[in-house]
ZAMARGU-4260 file (C-alpha; in steps of 0.2 Angstrom, whole numbers, plus 5000, padded with zeros to 4 digits):
<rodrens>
0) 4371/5295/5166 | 4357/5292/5179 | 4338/5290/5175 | 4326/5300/5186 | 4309/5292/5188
5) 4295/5305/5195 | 4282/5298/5207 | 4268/5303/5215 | 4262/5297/5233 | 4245/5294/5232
10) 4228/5287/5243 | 4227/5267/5238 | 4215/5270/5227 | 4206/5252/5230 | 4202/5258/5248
15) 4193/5274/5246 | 4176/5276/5249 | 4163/5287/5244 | 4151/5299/5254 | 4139/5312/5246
20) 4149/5310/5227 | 4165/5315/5237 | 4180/5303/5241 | 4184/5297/5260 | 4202/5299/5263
25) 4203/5297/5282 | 4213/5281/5286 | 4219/5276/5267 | 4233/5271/5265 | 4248/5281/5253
30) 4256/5272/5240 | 4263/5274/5222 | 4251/5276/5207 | 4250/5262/5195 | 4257/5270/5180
35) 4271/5279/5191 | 4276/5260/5195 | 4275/5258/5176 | 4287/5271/5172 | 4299/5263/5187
40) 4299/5249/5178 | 4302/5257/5161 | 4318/5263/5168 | 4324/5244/5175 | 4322/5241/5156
45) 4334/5253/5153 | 4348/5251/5165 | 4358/5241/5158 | 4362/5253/5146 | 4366/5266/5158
50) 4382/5266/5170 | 4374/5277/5181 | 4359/5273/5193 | 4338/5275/5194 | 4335/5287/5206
55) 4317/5291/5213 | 4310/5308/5217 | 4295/5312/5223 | 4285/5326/5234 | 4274/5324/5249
60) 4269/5321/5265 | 4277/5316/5282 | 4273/5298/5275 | 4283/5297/5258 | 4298/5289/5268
65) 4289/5273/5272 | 4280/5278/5252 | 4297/5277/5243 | 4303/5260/5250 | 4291/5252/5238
70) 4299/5260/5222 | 4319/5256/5232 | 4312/5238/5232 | 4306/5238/5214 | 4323/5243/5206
75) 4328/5263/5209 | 4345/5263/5219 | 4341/5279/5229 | 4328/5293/5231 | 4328/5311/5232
80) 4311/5320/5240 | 4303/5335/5247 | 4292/5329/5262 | 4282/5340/5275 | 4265/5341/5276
85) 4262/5358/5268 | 4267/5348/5253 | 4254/5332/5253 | 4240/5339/5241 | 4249/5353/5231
90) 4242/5356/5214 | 4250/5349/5194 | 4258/5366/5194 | 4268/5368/5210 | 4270/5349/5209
95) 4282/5352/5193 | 4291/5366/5201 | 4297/5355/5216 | 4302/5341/5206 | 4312/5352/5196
100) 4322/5359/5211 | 4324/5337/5218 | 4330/5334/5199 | 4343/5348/5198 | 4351/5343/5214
105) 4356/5326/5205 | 4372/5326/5194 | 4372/5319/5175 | 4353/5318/5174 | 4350/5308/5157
110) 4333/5303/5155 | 4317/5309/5167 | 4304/5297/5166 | 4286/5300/5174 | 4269/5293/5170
115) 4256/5301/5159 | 4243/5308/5174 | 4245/5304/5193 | 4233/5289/5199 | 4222/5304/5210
120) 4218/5316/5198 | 4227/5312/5179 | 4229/5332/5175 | 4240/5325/5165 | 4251/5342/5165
125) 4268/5338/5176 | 4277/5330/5161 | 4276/5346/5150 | 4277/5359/5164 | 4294/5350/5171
130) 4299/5348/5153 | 4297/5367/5151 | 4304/5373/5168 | 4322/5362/5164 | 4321/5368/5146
135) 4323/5349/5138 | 4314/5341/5124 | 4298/5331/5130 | 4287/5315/5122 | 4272/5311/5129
140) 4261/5294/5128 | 4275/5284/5126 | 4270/5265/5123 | 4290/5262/5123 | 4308/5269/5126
145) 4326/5267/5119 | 4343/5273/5123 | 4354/5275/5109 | 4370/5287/5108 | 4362/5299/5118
150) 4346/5300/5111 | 4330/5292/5117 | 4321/5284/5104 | 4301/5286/5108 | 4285/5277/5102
155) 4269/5287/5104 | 4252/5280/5104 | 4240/5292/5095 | 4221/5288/5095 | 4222/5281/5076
160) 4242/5281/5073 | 4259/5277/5081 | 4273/5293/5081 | 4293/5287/5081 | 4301/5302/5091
165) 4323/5304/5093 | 4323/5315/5108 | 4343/5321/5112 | 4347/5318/5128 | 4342/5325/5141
170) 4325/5324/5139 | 4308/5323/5149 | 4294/5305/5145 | 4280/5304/5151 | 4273/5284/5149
175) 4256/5276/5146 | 4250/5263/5159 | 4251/5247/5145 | 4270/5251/5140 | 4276/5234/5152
180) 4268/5227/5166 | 4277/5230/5182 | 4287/5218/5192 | 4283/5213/5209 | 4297/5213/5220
185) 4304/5198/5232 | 4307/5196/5248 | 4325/5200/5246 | 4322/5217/5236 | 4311/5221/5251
190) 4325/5218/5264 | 4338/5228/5253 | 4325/5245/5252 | 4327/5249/5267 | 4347/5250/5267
195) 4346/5260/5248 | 4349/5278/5253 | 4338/5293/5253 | 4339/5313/5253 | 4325/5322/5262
200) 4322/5341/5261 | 4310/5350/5269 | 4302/5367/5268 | 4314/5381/5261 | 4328/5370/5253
205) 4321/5370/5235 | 4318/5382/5226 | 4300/5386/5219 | 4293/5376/5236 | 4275/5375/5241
210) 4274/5392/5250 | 4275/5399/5230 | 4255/5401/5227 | 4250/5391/5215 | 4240/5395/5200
215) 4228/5378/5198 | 4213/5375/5211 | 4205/5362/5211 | 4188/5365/5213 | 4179/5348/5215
220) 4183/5330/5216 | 4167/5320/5212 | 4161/5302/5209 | 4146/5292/5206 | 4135/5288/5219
225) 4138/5269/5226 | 4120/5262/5230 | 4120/5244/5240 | 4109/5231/5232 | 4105/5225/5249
230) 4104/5208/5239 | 4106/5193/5251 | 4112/5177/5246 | 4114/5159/5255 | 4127/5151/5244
235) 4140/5153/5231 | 4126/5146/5218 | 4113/5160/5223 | 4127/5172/5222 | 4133/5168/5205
240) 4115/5166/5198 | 4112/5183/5204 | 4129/5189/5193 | 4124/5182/5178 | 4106/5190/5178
245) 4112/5207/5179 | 4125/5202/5167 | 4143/5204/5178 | 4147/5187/5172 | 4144/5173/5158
250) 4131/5164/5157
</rodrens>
């Protein structure tokens, strides 16, 4: 049996900046979300219950080759993706058709594994579309997962309770971002990414691929202004006693 783990390539959300309430994406780097890592490692977990492999797919643009090596250094064995350009900012919707076309070209598909909402825009909606389009039982907010004779054994973390789910297997969990805390990877994992295989298609080789219109627009992607203080400091003691007046640290 082989775990799928669904990721998304996204702008390194640390080095955006903002302009007139809208993001600046020229020159950001891509990488994987934070909770996409989390579900990555959700699947390490897992592996030694499986005799199969972790296998990574992922849809997205003409960088997602250099993307993926940091998820082949952080435990999955190979990756499967869809990468052209047409295909770096499609929409929740066509998003789950296309990793439904990478997962059925995989054999003995156990366990797909995503995280709740994609770093970018957290719609939230790929673990239940892809659930539906494959036709398998789906958990979401998953704060931990089990293997046990082909079932997964799901914990969901409701605002004021906790929900025990058996799921038969195959099946479709989407992860919260506290369910572990993801491993960093040495200096040897690195080395070894780069030698972990990878199969790329491109426009036309899936089915259900980005030229099918989609049926979500997003309209707007807004944040809060970002004023400068213009506050100028001389030393590290001015600087921390201008923190602790407006409150950022202890006093």
């Amino acid at each position: 049996m082989n775990i799928v783990v669904a990721m998304k390539q996204v702008p390194d959300l640390k080095q955006i900046r903002i302009r007139n309430r809208e993001p600046v994406l020229e020159d950001v780097p891509l990488t994987f979300g934070d909770i996409d890592k989390n579900a990555l490692e959700a699947a390490t977990a897992l592996k030694e219950k499986i005799a199969g492999k972790i296998i990574v797919v992922s849809v997205g643009g003409d960088g997602l080759e250099d993307t993926v090596k940091e998820a082949l250094a952080a435990g999955a064995d190979e990756a499967v993706l869809a990468c052209d350009a047409s295909f770096a900012r499609i929409e929740s919707d066509r998003s789950a058709v296309m990793l439904s076309g990478l997962i059925r070209k995989i054999e003995d598909v156990g366990l797909v594994l995503l995280g709740e909402g994609s770093a970018d825009n957290y719609s939230g909606q790929v673990g239940s579309r892809l659930a539906e389009i494959l036709g398998l039982p789906q958990a979401g907010s998953a704060a931990s997962v089990d293997l046990d004779d082909g079932k997964a054994l799901v914990t969901r973390r409701l605002e004021e309770t906790e929900e025990v789910l058996e799921l038969e297997l195959p099946a479709v969990v989407s992860v919260l971002a506290d369910i572990n805390e993801p491993v960093i990877p040495g200096v040897t994992m690195i080395l070894k990414a780069g030698r972990k295989p990878k199969t790329v298609y491109g426009p036309g080789e899936l089915s259900g691929d980005a030229t099918v219109p989609s049926t979500v627009r997003t309209l707007s992607n807004l944040a809060p202004e970002q004023d400068r203080k213009r506050v100028v400091v001389k030393d590290v003691s001015e600087l921390i006693a201008a923190l602790k007046a407006e409150g950022r640290i202890g006093r």
